[in-house]
C-alpha positions as CSV (number, residue, x, y, z in Angstrom):
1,X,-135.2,80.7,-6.2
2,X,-138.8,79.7,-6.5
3,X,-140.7,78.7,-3.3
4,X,-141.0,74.9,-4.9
5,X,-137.0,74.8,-5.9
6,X,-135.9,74.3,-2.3
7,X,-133.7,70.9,-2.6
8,X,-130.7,70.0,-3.2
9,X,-130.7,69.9,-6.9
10,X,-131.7,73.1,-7.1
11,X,-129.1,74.6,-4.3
12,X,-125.9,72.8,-6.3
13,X,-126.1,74.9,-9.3
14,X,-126.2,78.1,-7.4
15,X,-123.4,77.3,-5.1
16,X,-120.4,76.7,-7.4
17,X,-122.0,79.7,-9.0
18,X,-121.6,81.9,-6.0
19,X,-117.8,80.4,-5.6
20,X,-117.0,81.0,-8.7
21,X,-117.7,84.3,-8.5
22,X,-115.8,85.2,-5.1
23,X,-113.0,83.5,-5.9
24,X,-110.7,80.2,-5.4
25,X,-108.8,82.2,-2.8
26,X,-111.7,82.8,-0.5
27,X,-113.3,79.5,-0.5
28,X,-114.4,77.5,2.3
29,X,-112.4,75.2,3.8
30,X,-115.3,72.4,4.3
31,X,-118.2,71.9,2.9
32,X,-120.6,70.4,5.4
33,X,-124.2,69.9,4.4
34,X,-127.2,67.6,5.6
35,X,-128.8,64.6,4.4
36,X,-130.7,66.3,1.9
37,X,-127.6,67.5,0.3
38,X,-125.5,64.4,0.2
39,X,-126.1,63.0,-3.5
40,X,-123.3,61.7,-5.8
41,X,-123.2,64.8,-8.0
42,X,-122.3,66.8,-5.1
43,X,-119.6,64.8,-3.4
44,X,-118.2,63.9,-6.9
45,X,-118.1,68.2,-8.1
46,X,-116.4,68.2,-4.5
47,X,-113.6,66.0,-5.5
48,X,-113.0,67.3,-8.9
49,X,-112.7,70.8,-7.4
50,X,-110.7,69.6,-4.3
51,X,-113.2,71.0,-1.9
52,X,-113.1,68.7,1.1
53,X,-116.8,67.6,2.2
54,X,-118.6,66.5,5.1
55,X,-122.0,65.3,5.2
56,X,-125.2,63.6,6.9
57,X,-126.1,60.6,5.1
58,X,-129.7,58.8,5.3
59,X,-130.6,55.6,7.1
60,X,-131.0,53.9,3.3
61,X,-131.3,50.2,3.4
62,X,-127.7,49.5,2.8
63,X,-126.9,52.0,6.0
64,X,-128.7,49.9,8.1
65,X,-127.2,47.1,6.6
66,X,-124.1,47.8,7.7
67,X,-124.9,49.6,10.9
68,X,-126.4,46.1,11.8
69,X,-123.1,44.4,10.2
70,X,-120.9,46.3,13.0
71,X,-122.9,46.9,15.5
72,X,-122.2,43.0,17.7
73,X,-118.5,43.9,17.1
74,X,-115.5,45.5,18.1
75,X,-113.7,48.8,17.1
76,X,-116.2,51.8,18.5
77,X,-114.0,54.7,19.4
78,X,-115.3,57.6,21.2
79,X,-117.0,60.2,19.1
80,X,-117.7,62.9,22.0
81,X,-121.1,63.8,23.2
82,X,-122.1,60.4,23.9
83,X,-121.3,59.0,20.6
84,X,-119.3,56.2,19.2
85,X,-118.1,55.6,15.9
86,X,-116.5,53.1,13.2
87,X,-114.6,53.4,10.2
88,X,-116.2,51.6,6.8
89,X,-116.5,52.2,3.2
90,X,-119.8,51.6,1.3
91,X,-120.3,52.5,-2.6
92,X,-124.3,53.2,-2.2
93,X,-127.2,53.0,-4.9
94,X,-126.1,55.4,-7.4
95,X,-122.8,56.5,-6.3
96,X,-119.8,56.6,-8.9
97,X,-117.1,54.9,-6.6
98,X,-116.8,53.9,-2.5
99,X,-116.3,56.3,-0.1
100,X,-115.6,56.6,3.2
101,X,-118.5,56.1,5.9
102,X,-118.4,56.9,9.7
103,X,-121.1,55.1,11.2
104,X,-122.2,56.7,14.6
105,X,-124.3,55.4,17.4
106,X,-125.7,56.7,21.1
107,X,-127.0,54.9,23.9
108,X,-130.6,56.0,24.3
109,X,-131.5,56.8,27.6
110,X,-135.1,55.4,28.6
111,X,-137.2,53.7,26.4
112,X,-136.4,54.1,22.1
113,X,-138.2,56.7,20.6
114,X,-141.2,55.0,18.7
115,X,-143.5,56.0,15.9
116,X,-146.2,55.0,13.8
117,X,-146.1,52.3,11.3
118,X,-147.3,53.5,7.6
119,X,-148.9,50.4,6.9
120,X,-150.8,50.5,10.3
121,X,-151.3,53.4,12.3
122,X,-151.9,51.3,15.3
123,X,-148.5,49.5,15.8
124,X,-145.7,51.5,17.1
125,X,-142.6,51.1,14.6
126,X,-138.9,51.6,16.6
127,X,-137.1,54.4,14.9
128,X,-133.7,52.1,13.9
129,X,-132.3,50.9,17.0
130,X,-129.6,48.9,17.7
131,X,-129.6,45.8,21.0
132,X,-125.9,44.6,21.9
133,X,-125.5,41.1,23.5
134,X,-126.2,43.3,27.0
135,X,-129.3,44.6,26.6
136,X,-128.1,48.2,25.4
137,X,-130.2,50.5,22.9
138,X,-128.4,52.4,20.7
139,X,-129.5,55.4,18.1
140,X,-127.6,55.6,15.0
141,X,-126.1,58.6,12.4
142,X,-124.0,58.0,9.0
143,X,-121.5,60.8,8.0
144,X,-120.0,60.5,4.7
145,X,-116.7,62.9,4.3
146,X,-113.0,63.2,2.0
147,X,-111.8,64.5,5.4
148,X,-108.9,62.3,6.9
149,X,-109.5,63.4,10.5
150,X,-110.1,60.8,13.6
151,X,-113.5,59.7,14.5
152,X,-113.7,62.2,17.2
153,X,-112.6,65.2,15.4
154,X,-115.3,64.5,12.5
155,X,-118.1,64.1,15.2
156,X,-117.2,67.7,16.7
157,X,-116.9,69.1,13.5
158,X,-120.7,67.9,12.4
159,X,-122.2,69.2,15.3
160,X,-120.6,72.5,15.0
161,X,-123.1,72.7,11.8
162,X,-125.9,73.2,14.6
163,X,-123.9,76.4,15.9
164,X,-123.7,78.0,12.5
165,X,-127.3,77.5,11.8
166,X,-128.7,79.7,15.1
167,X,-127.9,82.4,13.7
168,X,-130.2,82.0,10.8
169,X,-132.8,80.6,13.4
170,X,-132.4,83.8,15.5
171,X,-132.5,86.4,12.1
172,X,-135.8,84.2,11.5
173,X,-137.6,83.9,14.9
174,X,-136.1,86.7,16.6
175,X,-135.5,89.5,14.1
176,X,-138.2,88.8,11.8
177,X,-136.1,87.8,8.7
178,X,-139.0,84.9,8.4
179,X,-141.8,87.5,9.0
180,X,-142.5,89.3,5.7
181,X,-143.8,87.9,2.5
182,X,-143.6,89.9,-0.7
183,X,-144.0,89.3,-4.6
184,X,-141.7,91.2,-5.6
185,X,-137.8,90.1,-5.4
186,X,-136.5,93.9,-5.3
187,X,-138.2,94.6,-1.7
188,X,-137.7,91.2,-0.2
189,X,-133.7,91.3,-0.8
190,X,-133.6,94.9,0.6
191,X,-135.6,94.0,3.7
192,X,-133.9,90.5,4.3
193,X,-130.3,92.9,4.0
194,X,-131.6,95.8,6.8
195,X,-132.5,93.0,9.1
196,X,-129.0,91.6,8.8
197,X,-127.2,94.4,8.9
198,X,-129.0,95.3,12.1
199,X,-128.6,92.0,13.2
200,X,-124.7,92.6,12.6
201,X,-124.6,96.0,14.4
202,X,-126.6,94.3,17.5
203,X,-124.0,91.8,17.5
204,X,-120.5,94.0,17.6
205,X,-122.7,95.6,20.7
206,X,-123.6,93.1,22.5
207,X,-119.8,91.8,21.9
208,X,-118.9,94.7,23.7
209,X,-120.1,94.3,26.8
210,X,-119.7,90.4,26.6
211,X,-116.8,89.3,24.6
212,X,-116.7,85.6,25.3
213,X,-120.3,84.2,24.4
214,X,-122.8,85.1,21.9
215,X,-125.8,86.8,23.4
216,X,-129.3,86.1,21.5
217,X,-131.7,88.9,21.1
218,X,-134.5,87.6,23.1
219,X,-132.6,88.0,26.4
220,X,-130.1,90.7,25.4
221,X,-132.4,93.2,24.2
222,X,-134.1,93.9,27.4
223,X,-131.4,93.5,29.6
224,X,-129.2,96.1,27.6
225,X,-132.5,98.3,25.8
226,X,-134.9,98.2,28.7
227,X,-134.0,101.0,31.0
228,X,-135.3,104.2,32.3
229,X,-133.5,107.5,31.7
230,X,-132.8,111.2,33.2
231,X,-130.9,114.1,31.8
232,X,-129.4,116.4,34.0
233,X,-127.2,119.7,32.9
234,X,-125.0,121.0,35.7
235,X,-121.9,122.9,35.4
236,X,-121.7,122.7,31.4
237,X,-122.0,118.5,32.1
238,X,-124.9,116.7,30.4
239,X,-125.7,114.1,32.8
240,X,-127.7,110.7,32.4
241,X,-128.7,108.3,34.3
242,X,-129.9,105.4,33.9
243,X,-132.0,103.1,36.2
244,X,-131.9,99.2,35.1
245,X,-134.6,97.4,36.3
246,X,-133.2,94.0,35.1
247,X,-132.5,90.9,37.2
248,X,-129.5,90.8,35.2
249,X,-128.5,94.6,35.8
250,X,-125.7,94.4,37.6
251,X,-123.8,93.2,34.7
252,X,-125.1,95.5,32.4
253,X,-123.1,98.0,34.9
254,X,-120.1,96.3,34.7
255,X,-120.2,96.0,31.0
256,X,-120.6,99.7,30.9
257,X,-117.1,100.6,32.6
258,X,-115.1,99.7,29.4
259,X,-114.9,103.0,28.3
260,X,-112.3,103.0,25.4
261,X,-114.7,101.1,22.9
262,X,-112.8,101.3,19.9
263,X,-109.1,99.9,21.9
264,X,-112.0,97.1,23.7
265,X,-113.0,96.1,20.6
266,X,-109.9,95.4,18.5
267,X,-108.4,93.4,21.3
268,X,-111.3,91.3,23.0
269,X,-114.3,91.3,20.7
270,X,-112.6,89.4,18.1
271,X,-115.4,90.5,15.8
272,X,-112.7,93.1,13.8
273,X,-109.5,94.1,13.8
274,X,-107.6,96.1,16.1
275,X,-108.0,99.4,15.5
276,X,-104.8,100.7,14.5
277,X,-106.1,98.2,11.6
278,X,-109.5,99.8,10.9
279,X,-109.4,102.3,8.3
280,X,-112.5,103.4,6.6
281,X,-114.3,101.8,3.4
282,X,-114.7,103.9,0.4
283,X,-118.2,104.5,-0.7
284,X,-119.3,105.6,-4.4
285,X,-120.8,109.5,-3.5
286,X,-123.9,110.0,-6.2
287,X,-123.2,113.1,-8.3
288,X,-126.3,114.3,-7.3
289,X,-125.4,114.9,-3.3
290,X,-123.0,117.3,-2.7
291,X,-119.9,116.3,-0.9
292,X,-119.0,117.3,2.8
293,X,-115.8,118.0,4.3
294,X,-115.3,116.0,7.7
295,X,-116.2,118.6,10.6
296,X,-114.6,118.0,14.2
297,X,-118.3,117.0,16.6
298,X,-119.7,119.9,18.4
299,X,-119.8,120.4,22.0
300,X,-123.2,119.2,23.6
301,X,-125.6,122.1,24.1
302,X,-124.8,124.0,27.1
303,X,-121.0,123.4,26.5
304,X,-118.9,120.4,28.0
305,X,-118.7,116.8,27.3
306,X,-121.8,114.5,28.0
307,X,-121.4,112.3,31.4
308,X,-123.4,109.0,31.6
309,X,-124.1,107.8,35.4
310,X,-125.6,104.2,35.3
311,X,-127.7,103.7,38.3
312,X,-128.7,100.3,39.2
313,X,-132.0,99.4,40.9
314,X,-132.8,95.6,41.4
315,X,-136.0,95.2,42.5
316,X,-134.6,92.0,44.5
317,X,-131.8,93.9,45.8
318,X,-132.9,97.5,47.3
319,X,-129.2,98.4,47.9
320,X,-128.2,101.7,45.5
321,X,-124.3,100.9,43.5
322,X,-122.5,104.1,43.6
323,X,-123.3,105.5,40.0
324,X,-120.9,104.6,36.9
325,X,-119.7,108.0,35.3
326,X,-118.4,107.1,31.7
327,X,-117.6,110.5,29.2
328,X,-118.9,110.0,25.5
């Protein structure tokens, strides 16, 4: 899309295009969107196509209204992270029908955030708080949703919204997928799909070594790139090894003794299959290459099978680990 057709009325049309196109069987499960999503014709395609929705709704007068309506009562059940939140239906300005609202609030710690008033840049204006009868300040959130889930499911499942969108925030601050501007529409999709597919490879490594959290670029790349290296052949054995550096180094080196990648990666990555399950993806050959039969890998130069020796040096830590040997 054009660099001016960025809202949400411009985004709907293209989505139930895409879905359409993949196929009823591989939809999404949820639909979760922001404020700037959440009109009527969205929620109401939602319903007609039985596509359950969650979404952010804006602080509109008749939010506040009855944020303001609940907020001296009873019924606030725990939300999780700090948060409360109440049940209600509200029909806004310009929906079709009533829906289902869960009001949120959060005791702000310190004094409310303030900004500036429009009409006079000198007065500070409260950003929306809430007093109870005790003297507590409270910040407040509006989720609209179909979903039938408790209060404290629904607030989990909004925030998990912020997990799914670092990964676009590390492709576009850390692997440059914000970092190139071209005219033409050709160059930008191919560039935009190398940084992702990188992006992808980086990931199933770093999974690797750490199966249970998601390692960002910025600090994974020099712990696990950042190294110095020697080659030594002795006795038909291609040697390296490899002197870390890193604070973090020591880790790297126990990373490094999983030596059946392949057997690791089907049963702890979770990124794939297991790998009695992998099986490879046909490609279209051009007519133009010739075909080539599948060749067993030749033996390294000088014979043998390459041996890799990690060597860790900590410059915090002058004591030498006895080296890792790992055959590749």
């Amino acid at each position: 899309m054009a660099g001016n057709q960025h809202a949400a009325n411009h985004a709907g049309p293209g989505l139930w295009v895409l879905l359409a196109r993949i196929g009823r069987d591989r939809w999404p499960r949820l639909l979760r969107a922001d404020n700037g999503f959440a009109s009527d014709a969205l929620m109401t395609r939602c319903e007609q196509e039985g596509l359950a929705y969650l979404m952010r709704l804006r602080l509109t007068k008749n939010v506040k209204r009855a944020i303001e309506r609940l907020a001296g009562g009873g019924g606030w059940a725990d939300a999780g992270q700090g948060w409360q939140g109440i049940d209600t239906t509200l029909r806004l300005s310009g929906w079709a029908k009533a829906r289902r609202v869960v009001l949120l609030r959060r005791r702000v710690k310190g004094k409310p955030a303030a900004a500036r008033a429009a009409d006079n840049p000198e007065q500070l204006r409260l950003s929306f708080p809430t007093v109870t009868d005790g003297g507590e300040v409270f910040e407040h959130a509006a989720l609209v949703t179909s979903l039938e889930d408790n209060i404290l499911a629904l607030g989990q499942l909004y925030r998990d919204r912020a997990d799914c969108e670092n990964a676009f925030d590390e492709l576009k601050n850390q692997w440059g997928w914000g970092g190139f501007t071209t005219h033409d529409l050709a160059r930008c999709r191919l560039a935009a799909r190398v940084v992702a597919l990188v992006y992808n490879w980086w990931n199933l490594f770093t999974r690797l070594a750490e199966p249970g959290e998601h390692l960002e670029a910025i600090t994974s790349r020099p712990l696990l790139l950042t190294a110095i290296a020697e080659r030594i052949r002795h006795a038909r054995q291609t040697t390296l090894r490899i002197a870390s550096t890193h604070a973090k180094a020591r880790w790297a080196a126990r990373a490094g003794r999983h030596r059946s990648v392949p057997r690791y990666t089907g049963q702890r990555c979770g990124a794939v299959d297991a790998a009695a399950a992998l099986v490879s993806h046909p490609q279209p050959c051009p007519a133009s290459l010739p075909r080539r039969a599948h060749a067993q890998a030749a033996d390294p130069p000088g014979g043998g099978r390459y041996l890799m020796q990690l060597r860790v040096e900590n410059p915090s830590h002058r004591e030498r680990m006895n080296p890792l040997k790992c055959r590749i």
